[in-house]
C-alpha positions as CSV (number, residue, x, y, z in Angstrom):
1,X,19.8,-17.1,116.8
2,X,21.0,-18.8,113.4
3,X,21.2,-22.5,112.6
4,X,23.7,-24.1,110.6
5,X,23.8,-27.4,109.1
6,X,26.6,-28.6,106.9
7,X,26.9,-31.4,104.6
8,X,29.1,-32.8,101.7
9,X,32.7,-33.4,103.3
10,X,34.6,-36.6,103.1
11,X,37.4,-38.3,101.6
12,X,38.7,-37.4,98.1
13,X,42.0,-38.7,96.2
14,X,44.3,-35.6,94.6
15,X,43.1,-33.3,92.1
16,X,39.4,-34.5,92.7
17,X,36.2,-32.5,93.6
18,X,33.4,-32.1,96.5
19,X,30.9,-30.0,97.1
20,X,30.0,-28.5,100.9
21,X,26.4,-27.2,101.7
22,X,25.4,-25.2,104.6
23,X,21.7,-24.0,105.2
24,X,20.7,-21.1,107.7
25,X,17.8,-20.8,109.2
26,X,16.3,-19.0,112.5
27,X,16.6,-15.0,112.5
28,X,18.3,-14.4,108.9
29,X,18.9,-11.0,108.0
30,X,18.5,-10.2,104.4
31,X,21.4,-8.4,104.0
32,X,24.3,-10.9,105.5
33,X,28.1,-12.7,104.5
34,X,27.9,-16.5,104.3
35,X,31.0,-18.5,103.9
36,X,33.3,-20.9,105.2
37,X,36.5,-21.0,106.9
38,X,39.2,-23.9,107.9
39,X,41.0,-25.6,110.1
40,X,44.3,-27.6,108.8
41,X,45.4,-29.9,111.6
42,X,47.7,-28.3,113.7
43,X,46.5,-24.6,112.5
44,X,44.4,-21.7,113.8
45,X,40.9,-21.6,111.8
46,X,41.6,-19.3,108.7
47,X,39.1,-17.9,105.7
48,X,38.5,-20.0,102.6
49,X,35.7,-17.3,101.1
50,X,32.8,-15.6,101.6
51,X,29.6,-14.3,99.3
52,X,27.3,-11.8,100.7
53,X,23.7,-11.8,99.9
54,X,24.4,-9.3,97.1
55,X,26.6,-11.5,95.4
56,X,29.7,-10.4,96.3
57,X,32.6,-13.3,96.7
58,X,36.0,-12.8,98.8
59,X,38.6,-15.9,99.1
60,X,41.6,-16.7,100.3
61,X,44.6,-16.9,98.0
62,X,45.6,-20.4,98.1
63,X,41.7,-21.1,96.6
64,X,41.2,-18.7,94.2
65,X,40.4,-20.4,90.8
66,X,39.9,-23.9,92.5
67,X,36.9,-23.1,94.7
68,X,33.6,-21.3,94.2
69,X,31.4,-20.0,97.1
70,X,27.8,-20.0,95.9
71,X,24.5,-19.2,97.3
72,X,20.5,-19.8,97.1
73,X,19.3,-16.7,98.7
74,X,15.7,-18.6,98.8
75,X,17.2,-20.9,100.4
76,X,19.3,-19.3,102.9
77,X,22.1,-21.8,101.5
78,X,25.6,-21.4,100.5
79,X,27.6,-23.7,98.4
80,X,31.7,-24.6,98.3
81,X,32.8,-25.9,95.1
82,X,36.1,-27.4,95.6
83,X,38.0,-28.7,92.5
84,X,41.7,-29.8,92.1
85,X,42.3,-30.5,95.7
86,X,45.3,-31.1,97.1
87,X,46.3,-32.5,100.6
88,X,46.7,-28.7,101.7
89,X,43.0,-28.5,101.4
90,X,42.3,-31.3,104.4
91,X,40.8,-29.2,107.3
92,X,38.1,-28.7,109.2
93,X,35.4,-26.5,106.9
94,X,33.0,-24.5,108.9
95,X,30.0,-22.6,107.6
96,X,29.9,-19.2,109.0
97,X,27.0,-16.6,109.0
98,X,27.2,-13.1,109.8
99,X,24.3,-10.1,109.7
100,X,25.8,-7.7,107.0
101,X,25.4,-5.0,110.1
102,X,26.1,-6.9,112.8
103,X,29.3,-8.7,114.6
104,X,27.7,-11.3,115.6
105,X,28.7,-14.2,113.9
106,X,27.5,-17.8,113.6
107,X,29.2,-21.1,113.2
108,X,28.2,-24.3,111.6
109,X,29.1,-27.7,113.4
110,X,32.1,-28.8,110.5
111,X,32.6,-30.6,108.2
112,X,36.2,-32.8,107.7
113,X,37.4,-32.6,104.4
114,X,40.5,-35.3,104.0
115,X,42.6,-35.4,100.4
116,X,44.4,-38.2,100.4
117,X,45.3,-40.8,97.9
């Protein structure tokens, strides 16, 4: 089993910035894709981006060159920087956690993000 605890959402005016956290712990793999995905009210939970232990980062269009999904592999933590948000951005984030072999997959509690002036 994995554990994931979030932190850092909230409420943000237009074109500001926040930063989500999410730390695993309980039977990590060392080879695995942390990451977070959303949930826009009224919408089906969709990918916002990804980083594998390696380093490598995956994100949805609508984010790329606004957000940055980092990670502390010491710390079995991963890190959404989220700049110039826009009232698109207000969802639900989740952390998620995946073995890099495995299809099991993990889910953290959420976290709301609301942009709104």
């Amino acid at each position: 089993q994995v554990q994931l605890v979030e932190s850092g959402g909230g409420l943000v005016q237009p074109g500001g910035s926040l930063r989500l956290s999410c730390a695993a712990s309980g039977s990590i793999f060392s080879a695995n894709i942390m990451g977070w995905y959303g949930q826009a009210p009224g919408k089906t939970r969709e990918l916002v981006a990804t980083v594998t232990s390696g380093g490598s980062t995956n994100y949805a269009d609508s984010v790329k060159g606004r957000f940055t999904n980092s990670r502390n592999n010491a710390k079995n933590t991963v890190y959404l920087q989220m700049n110039s948000l826009n009232a698109e951005d207000t969802a639900v984030y989740s952390c998620y956690y995946r073995g890099s072999f495995s299809r099991v997959v993990f889910w953290g509690q959420g976290t709301q993000v609301t942009v709104s002036s």
